[in-house]
N, C-alpha and C positions, 0 to 999 in steps of 0.2 A: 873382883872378877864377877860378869855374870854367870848365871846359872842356864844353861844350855835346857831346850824342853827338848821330853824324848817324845818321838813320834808313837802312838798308838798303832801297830801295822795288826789289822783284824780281817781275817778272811771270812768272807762273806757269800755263804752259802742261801738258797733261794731255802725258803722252810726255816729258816734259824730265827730266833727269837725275835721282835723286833726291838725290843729295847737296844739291844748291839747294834742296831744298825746307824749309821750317821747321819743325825739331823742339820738341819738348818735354821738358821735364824733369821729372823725377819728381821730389818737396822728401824722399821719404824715403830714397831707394836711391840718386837721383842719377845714376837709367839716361838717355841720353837715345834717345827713339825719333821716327820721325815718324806723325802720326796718321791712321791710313785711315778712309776714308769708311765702311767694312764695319763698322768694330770702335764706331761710335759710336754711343751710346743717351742718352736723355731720362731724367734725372731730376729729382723736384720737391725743393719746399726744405719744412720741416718747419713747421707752424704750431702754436701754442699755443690755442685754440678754449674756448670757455666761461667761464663765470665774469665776474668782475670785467675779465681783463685781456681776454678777447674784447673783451666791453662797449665799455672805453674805446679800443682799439686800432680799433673796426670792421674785422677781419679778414676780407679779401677770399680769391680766389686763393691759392694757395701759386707760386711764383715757380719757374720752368722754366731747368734750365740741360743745356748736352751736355758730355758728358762722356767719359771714356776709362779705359783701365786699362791699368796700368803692366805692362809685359812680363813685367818679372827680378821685381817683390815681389807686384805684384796690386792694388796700392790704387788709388782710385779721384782721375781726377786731372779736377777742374771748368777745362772752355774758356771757354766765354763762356753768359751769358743766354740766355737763348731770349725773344723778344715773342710777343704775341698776335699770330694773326689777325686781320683785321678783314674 
């Protein structure tokens, strides 16, 4: 059987240590840093548009995600989605 991992669930108060708080990892450099609210920007996702594959696809939106940038090389490291307003 395998072995199930338990989830870490840590509440995160503003002023609490920073070592607690959850870093991320760069996949290229393997820097890990934690992500500030300052340093984070919107970027969209790329769409194909016209033609045939427009056509068939009915391409809406381009799709929202935040993102970050890695300290020590620069590259650009995708968080999570962004949704719409409603």
């Amino acid at each position: 059987m395998s072995e199930w991992k338990k989830r870490e669930r840590k509440l995160i108060i503003p002023g609490m240590d920073e070592t607690l708080l959850r870093k991320v990892e760069c996949k290229v450099c393997g820097n890990k840093f934690i992500p500030k609210k300052e340093n984070k920007y919107v970027v969209k996702d790329r769409l194909l548009s016209g033609g045939v594959q427009g056509a068939l696809n009915g391409n809406g939106e381009p799709k929202q995600y935040d993102a970050f940038d890695c300290d020590v090389c620069g590259c650009q490291i995708i968080a999570k989605e962004r949704l719409k307003e409603v």
